[in-house]
ZAMARGU-4260 file (C-alpha; in steps of 0.2 Angstrom, whole numbers, plus 5000, padded with zeros to 4 digits):
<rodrens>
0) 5048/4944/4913 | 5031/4955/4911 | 5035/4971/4900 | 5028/4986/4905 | 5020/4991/4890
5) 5009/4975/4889 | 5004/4976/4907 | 4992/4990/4901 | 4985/4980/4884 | 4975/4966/4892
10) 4958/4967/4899 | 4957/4971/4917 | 4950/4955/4921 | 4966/4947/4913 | 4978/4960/4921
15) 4970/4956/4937 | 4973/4937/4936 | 4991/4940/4931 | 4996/4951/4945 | 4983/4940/4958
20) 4996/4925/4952 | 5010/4932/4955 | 5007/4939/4974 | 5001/4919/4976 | 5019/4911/4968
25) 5026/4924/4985 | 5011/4917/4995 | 5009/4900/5004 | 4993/4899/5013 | 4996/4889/5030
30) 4987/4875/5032 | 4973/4878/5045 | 4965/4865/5059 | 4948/4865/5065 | 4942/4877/5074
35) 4934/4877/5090 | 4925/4891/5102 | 4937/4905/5101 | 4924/4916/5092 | 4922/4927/5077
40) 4930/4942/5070 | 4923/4953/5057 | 4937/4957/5043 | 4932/4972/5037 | 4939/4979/5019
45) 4940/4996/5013 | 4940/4990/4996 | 4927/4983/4984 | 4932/4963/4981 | 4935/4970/4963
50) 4946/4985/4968 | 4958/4974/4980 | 4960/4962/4964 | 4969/4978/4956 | 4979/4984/4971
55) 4988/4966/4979 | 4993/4976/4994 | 4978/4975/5005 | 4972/4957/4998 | 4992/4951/5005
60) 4987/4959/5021 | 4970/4952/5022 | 4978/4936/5017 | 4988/4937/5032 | 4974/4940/5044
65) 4964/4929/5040 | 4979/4916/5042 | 4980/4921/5057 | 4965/4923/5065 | 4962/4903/5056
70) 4974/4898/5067 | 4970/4905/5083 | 4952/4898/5076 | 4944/4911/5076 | 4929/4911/5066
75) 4930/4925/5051 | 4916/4937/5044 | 4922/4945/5029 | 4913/4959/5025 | 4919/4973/5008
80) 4916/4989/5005 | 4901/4985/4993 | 4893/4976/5005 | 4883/4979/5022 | 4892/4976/5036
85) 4889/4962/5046 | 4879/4962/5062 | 4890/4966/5077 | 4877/4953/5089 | 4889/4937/5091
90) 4906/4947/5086 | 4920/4945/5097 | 4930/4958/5086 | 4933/4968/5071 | 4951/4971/5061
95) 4948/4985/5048 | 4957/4986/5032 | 4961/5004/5027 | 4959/5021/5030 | 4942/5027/5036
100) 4935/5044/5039 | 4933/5053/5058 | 4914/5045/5057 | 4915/5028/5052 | 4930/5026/5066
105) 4919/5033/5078 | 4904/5020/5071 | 4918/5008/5075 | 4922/5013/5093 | 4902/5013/5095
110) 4900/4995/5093 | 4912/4993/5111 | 4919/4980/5103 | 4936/4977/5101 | 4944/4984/5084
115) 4962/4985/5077 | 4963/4996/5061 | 4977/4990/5048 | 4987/5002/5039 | 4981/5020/5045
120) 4987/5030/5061 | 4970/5027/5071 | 4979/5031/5091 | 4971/5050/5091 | 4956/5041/5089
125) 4956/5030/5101 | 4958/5014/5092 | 4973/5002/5089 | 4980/5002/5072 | 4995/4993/5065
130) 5006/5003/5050 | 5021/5004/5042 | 5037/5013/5043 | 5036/5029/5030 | 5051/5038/5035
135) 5067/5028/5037 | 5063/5022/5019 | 5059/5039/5011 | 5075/5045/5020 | 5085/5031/5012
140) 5078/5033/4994 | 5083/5054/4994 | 5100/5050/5003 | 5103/5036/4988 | 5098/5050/4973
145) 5108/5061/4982 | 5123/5050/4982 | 5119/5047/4963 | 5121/5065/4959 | 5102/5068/4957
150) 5097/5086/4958 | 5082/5085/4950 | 5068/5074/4958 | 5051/5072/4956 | 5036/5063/4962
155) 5020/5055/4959 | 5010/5055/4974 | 4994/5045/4978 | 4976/5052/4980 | 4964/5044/4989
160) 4946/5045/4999 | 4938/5036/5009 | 4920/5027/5007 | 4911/5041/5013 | 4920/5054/5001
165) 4933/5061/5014 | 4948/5065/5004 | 4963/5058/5012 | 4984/5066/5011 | 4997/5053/5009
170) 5010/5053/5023 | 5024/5050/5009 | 5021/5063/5000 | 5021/5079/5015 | 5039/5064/5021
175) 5046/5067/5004 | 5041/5087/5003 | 5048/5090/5020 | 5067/5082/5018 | 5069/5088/5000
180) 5064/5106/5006 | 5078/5101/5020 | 5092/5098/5006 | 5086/5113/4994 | 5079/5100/4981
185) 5060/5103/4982 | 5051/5108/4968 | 5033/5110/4966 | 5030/5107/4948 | 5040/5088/4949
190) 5026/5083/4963 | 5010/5074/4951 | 4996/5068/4961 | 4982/5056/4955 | 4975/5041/4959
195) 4981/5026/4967 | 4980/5015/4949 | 4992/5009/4934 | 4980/5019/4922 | 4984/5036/4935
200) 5003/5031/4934 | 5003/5031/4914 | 4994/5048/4914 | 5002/5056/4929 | 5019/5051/4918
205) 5014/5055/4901 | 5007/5074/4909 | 5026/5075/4919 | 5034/5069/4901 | 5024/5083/4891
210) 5023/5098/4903 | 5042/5096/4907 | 5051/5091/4893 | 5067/5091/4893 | 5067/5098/4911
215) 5058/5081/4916 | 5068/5075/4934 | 5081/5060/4933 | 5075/5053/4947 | 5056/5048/4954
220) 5050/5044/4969 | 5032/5033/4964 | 5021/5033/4980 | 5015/5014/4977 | 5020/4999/4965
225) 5004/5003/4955 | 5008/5018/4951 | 5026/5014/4946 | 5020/5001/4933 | 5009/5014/4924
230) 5022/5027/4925 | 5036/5015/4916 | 5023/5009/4902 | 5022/5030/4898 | 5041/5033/4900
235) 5043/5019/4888 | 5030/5023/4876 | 5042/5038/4876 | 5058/5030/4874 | 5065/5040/4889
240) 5078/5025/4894 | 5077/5017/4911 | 5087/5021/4923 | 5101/5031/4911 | 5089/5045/4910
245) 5075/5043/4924 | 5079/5032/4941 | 5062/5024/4947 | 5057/5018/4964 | 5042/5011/4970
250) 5033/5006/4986 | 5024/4994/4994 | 5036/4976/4983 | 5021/4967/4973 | 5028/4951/4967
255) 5023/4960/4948 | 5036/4972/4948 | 5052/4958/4949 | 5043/4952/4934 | 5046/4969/4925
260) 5056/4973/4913 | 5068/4985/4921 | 5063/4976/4935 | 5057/4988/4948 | 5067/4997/4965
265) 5054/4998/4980 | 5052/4996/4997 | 5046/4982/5004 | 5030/4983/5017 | 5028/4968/5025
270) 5011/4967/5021 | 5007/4949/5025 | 5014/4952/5045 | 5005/4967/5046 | 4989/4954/5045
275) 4997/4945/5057 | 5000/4957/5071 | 4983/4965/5069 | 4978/4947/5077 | 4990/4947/5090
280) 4986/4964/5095 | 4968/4960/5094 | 4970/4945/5105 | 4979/4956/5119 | 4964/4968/5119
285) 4953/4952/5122 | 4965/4943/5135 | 4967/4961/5144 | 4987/4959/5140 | 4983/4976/5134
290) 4969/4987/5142 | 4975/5005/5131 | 4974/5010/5110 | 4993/5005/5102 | 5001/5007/5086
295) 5012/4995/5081 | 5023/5002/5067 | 5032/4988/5057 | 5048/4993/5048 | 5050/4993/5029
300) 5065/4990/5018 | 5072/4996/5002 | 5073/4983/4989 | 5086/4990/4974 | 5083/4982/4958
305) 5085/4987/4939 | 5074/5003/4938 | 5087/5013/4949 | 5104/5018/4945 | 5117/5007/4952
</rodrens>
């Protein structure tokens, strides 16, 4: 079991190896055949190569794709954030990893070429795009802390931007704010927004532990899986028992936080499918099977493990 206040005392180099081996002990790569004509695909990545080593849910979907596309052989560019993307002469397609801003969508619908966009809501622009289910889940998670007698729950929400500095709002948390305001339960200052890393979930914590006190929520909603490992290291540094005095739930199931200790409630994405159906849904634009944008929602599922009240 990994204890949450070592995952934050080893270099970042080491931390990233740790949590990269444990998404591969939950990962088997399919074996691939040779390829023939079928043509090539850019694989296009939001992140840095660096950055998707700290966050496992984008590499797990790009895993998948590039499974995928391997199979159907399928030639594979693979171009990251940090690099130039690659020339659009000889592409067949392109399945962008991400969230990208009004312009560098439209850069994509300029090429004509094919594109299927992975885990951001891209129909009103005109493009395919596969995501995951944020409501069911978030629905589930408040009716469970209100089942558990929670009256006082928080969140710490995730922040991000896009490479061209376009500031981007979480889904989950206007989900959240929305069905707590339904049931009387909102409360702006439980809500702490930062971003998207375990050093942002150790400081959103410790600020929530500090500025609240005693008033601190039982029960946290944590927008991703990174976040939530940060945010346990801080309530433990703290000695605030969990889950007797604070519930935890996560999002997004890295194989890390069943290594935890408490092991760590979440919602599984299926991160790995979502690759997969990015090729399939790319395939029908390219066999004609489908000649208009679709998004192609995948549901999610609540995992309950030791960080939650049972």
């Amino acid at each position: 079991m990994l204890n949450a206040d070592t995952t934050l005392q080893v270099s970042a180099e080491t931390r990233q190896r740790i949590f990269a081996a444990a998404e591969d002990l939950n990962y088997t790569k399919k074996k691939t055949h040779p390829k023939t004509a079928a043509g090539k695909v850019a694989v296009l990545e939001w992140y840095s190569q660096a950055a998707e080593m700290d966050d496992l849910y984008y590499r797990n979907i790009r895993f998948g794709v590039e499974n995928a596309l391997s199979n159907a052989d399928f030639d594979i560019v693979r171009s990251f954030s940090d690099q130039q993307l690659p020339e659009t002469d000889g592409l067949t397609g392109i399945i962008a990893l991400g969230k990208y801003s009004p312009d560098q969508l439209a850069a994509f619908a300029a090429t004509k070429l094919p594109v299927v966009v992975v885990d951001q809501d891209t129909l009103s622009a005109g493009i395919s795009c596969v995501t995951t289910d944020f409501v069911a889940p978030l629905r589930q998670i408040l009716q469970l802390f209100i089942d558990q007698k929670q009256t006082k729950i928080g969140m710490l929400a995730g922040q991000e931007e896009t490479t061209d500095h376009q500031l981007l709002a979480d889904p989950r948390t206007e989900i959240l704010t929305t069905l707590l305001q339904a049931h009387s339960l909102y409360n702006e200052h439980f809500i702490f927004t930062g971003p998207f890393t375990i050093d942002s979930g150790y400081q959103l914590m410790n600020d929530a532990i500090k500025t609240l006190g005693s008033s601190l929520p039982t029960a946290f909603f944590i927008a991703n899986d990174t976040l939530a490992i940060g945010a346990i290291k801080a309530l433990q540094e703290h000695h605030v028992a969990i889950p007797d005095r604070v519930s935890v739930i996560g999002f997004n199931d890295l194989a890390v936080g069943r290594y935890l200790s408490p092991s760590l409630s979440t919602v599984h994405v299926a991160t790995t499918e979502m690759g997969q159906q990015a090729v399939r849904v790319l395939q029908s634009q390219l066999d004609g099977t489908t000649s208009v944008p679709v998004n192609l929602k995948l549901s999610s599922q609540l995992i309950l493990r030791q960080s939650n009240q049972h």
